[in-house]
RODREN-309740 format. One line per 8 residues: number of its first residue (from 1); their letters; for each residue x, y, z of C-alpha. Coordinates in Angstrom, 1 decimal. Layout:
% RODREN-309740
NUM	A	X/Y/Z; ...;
END
This chain:
% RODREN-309740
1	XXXXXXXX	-16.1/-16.9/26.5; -16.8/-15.0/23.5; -13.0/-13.7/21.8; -13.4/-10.1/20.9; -11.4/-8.4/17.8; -12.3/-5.0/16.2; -11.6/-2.2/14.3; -10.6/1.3/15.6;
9	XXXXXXXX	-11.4/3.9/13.1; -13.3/7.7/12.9; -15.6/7.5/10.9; -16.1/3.9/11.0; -19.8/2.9/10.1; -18.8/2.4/6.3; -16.2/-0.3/7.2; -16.7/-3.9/5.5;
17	XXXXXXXX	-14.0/-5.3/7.6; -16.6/-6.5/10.3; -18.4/-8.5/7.9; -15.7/-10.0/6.7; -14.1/-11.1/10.1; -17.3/-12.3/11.5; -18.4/-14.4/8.4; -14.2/-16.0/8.8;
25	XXXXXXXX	-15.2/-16.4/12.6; -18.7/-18.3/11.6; -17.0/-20.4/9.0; -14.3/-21.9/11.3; -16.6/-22.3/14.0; -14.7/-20.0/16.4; -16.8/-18.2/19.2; -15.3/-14.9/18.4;
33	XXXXXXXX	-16.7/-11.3/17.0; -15.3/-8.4/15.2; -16.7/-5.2/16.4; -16.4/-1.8/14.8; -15.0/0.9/17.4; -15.3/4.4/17.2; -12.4/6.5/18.5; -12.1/9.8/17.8;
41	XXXXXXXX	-8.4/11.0/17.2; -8.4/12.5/21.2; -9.2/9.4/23.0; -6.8/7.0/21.0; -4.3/7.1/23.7; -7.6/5.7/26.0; -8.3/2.7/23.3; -5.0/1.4/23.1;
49	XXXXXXXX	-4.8/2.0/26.7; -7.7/-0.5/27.2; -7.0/-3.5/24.8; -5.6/-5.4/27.7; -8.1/-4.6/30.3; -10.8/-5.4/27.9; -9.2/-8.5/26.7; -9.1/-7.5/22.5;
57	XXXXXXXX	-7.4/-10.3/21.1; -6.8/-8.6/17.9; -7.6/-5.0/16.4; -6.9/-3.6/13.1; -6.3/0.2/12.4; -8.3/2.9/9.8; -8.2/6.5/9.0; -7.1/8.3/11.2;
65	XXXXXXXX	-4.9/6.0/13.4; -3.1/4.3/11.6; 0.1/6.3/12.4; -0.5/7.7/15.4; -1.2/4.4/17.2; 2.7/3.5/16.3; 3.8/5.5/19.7; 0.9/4.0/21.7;
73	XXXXXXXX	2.3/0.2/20.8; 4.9/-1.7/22.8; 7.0/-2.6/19.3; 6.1/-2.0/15.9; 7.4/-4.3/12.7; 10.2/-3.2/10.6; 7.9/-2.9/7.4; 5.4/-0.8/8.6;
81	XXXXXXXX	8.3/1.8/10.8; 8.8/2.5/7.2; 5.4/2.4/5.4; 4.8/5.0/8.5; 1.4/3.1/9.2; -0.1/0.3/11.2; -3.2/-1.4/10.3; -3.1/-4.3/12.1;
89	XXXXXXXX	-2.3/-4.7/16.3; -1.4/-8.2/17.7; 0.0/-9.5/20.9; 3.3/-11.4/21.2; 4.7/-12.3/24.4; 2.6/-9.5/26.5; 4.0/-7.3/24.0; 1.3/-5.2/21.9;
97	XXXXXXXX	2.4/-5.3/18.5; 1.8/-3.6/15.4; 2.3/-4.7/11.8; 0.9/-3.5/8.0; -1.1/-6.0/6.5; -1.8/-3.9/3.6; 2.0/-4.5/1.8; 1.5/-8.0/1.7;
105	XXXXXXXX	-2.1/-8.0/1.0; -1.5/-6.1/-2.7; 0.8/-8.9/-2.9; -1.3/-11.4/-2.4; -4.1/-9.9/-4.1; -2.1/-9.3/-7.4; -0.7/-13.0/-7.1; -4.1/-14.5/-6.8;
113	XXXXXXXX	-5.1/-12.5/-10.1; -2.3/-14.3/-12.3; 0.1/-11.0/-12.5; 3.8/-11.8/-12.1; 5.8/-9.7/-9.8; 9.2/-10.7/-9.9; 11.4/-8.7/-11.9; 8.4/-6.3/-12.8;
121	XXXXXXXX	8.4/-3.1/-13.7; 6.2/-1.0/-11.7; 4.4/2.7/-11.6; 2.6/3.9/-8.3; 0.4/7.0/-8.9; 0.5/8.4/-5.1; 2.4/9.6/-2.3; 0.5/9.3/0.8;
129	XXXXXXXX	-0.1/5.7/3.6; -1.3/3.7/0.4; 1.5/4.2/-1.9; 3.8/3.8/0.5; 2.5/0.3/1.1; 2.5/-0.5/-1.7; 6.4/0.1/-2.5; 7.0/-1.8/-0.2;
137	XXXXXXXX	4.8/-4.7/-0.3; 6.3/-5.2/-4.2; 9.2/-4.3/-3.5; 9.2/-7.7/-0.9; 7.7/-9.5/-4.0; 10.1/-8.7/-5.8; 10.1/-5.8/-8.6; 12.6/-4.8/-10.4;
145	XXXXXXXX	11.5/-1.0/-10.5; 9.4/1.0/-8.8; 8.8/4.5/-10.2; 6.4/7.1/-8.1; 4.3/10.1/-9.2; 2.2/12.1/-7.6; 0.5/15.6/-8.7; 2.8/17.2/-6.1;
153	XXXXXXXX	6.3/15.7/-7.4; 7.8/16.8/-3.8; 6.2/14.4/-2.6; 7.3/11.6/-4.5; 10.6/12.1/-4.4; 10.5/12.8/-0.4; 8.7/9.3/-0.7; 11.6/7.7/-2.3;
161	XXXXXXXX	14.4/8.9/-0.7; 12.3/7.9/2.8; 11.8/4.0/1.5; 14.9/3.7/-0.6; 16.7/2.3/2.5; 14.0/-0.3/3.0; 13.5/-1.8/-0.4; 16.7/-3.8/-1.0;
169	XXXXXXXX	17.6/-4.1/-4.8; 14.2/-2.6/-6.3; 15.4/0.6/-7.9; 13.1/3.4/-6.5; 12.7/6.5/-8.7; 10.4/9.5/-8.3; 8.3/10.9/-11.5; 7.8/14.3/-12.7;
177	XXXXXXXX	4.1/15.3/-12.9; 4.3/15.9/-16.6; 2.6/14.0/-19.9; 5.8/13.9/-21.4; 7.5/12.0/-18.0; 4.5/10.4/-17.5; 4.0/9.1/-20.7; 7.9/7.5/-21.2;
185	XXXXXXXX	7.1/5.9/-17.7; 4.7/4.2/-18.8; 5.9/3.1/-21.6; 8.1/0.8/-19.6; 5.8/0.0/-17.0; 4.1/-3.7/-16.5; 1.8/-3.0/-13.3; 0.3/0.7/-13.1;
193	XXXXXXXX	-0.6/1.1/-9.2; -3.2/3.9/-8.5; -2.9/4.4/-4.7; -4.3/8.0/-4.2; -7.5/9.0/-2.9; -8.6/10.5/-5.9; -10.8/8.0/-7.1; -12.6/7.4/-3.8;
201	XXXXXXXX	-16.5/7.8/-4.3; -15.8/9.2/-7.8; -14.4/12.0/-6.8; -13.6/15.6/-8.3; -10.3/14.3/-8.9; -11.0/10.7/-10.6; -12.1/11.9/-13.7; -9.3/14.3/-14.0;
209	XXXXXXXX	-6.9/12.1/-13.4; -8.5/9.0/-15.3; -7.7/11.6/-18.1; -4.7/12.3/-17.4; -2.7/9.8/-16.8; -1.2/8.4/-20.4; -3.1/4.3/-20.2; -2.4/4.2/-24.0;
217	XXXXXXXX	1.5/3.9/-23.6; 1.3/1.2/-21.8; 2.6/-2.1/-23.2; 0.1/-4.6/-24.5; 0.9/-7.0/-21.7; 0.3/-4.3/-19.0; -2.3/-4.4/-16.0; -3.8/-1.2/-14.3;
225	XXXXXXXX	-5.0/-1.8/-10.1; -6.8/0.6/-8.4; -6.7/0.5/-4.7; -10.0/2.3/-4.4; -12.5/-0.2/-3.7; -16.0/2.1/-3.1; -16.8/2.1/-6.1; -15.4/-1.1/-7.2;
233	XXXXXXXX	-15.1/0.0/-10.5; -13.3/3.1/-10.6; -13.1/5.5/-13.2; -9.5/5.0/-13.6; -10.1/1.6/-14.1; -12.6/2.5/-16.7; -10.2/4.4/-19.0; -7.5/1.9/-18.5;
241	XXXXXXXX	-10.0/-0.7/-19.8; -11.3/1.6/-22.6; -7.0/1.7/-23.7; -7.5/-1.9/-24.0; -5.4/-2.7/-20.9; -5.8/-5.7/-18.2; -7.6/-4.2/-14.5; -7.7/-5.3/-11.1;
249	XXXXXXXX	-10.2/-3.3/-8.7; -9.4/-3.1/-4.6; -11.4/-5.5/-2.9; -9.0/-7.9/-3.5; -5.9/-5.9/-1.1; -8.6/-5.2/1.6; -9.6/-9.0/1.3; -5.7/-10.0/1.5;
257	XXXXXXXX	-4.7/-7.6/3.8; -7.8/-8.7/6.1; -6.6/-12.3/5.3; -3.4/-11.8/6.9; -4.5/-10.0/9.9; -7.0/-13.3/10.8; -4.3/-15.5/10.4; -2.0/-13.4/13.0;
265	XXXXXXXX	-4.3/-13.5/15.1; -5.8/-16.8/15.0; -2.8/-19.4/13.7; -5.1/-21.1/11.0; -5.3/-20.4/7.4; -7.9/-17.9/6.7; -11.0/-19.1/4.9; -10.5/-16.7/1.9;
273	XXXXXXXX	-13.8/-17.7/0.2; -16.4/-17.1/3.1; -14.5/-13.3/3.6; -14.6/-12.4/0.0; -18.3/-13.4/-0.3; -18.5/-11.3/2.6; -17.5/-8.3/0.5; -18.8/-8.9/-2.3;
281	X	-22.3/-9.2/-0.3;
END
């Protein structure tokens, strides 16, 4: 019989994550499919309610669940109780069991493009699901620093004092929204993390920001990600590139992050090439 997984999102047609799967499914011969569910926020409760009935092996989690399934789960993992978001659902002993894939996916994904992480110094631009995830996931690699900014400061600092219990020896600091605090940040920065929305679709925001923030202070050695991945090539990344700095676009942490989720579910090593041609399809 036919092993189903899926994706539980609203919207959910503009998701590559099916591709992906089923392409790792078809690669290691496993009779399995990943199917895209839409579930509005109001009948949540009713999804998670029938992942056992209907047999799911394995679902991940999208805008707008990815919090609000955490009360619907039997247990959720340490790391994302504080990210504050599950993207990935797994069972464990008849338990149904949420994790975030997306911490250790930027990981991963930074890894596999040659930037070190220990000891790094780090700047996340962001306060919301994505930033959060991504304090933590370097924080587990093993930065020395994370400093967060976000246009509203509030919530960067309300950010920091939420995850500084949960990220062990990495100082946590938040950033005023100003040139002048920006731009001495940056100045000791190695890895620049845009994790806002604001460069999604090229968006009002992206050129604003791409502007704004100071790429030019950043030492020579220094790499810019964006966690946007539609478009690939964000304006942020752009402007980092035009102040001769190192980039790395999303699709790698939605490629990792998907990575991890497969090999929750399944037990085998996840074949990383097949899903990233997937994406890159």
């Amino acid at each position: 019989m036919t092993d189903i997984y899926g994706i539980l999102g609203h919207p959910i047609g503009h998701s590559r994550s099916p591709a992906m799967h089923n392409r790792a499914f078809a690669a290691l011969g496993i009779d399995a499919m990943y199917v895209p569910f839409a579930v509005p926020p109001e009948r949540l409760p009713q999804a998670v309610a029938a992942i056992r009935p209907l047999n799911l092996r394995g679902l991940n989690v999208t805008l707008p669940h990815k919090s609000a399934i955490m009360q619907l789960l039997d247990r959720v993992e340490p790391d994302a109780q504080a990210i504050g978001a599950v993207n990935t659902v797994f069972h464990d002993a008849g338990q149904l069991v949420g994790m975030n894939s997306d911490a250790p996916g930027l990981s991963r994904a930074l890894q596999e493009a040659g930037l070190q992480l220990t000891a790094a110094r780090v700047s996340v631009i962001g306060a919301g699901g994505a930033a959060r995830a991504s304090v933590v996931g370097l924080a587990r690699a093993g930065a020395a620093r994370i400093a967060v900014m976000a246009r509203r400061t509030a919530e960067a600092e309300r950010l920091v004092a939420e995850l500084a219990p949960a990220v062990g020896a990495t100082e946590l600091r938040a950033v005023a929204w100003q040139s002048d605090a920006l731009v001495r940040c940056f100045s000791e920065t190695d890895l620049a993390v845009q994790a806002s929305s604001a460069t999604l679709d090229d968006g009002p925001g992206a050129a604003e920001l791409s502007a704004f923030l100071p790429f030019a202070s950043l030492p020579a050695q220094a790499a810019v990600v964006d966690l946007v991945y539609r478009p690939q090539d964000t304006l942020v990344l752009k402007a980092a590139r035009a102040a001769g700095k190192r980039t790395v676009d999303g699709l790698g942490m939605l490629l990792h992050q998907g990575a991890i989720a497969f090999e929750k579910w399944i037990g085998l090593p996840a074949p990383i090439d097949e899903m990233r041609a997937a994406l890159e399809t």
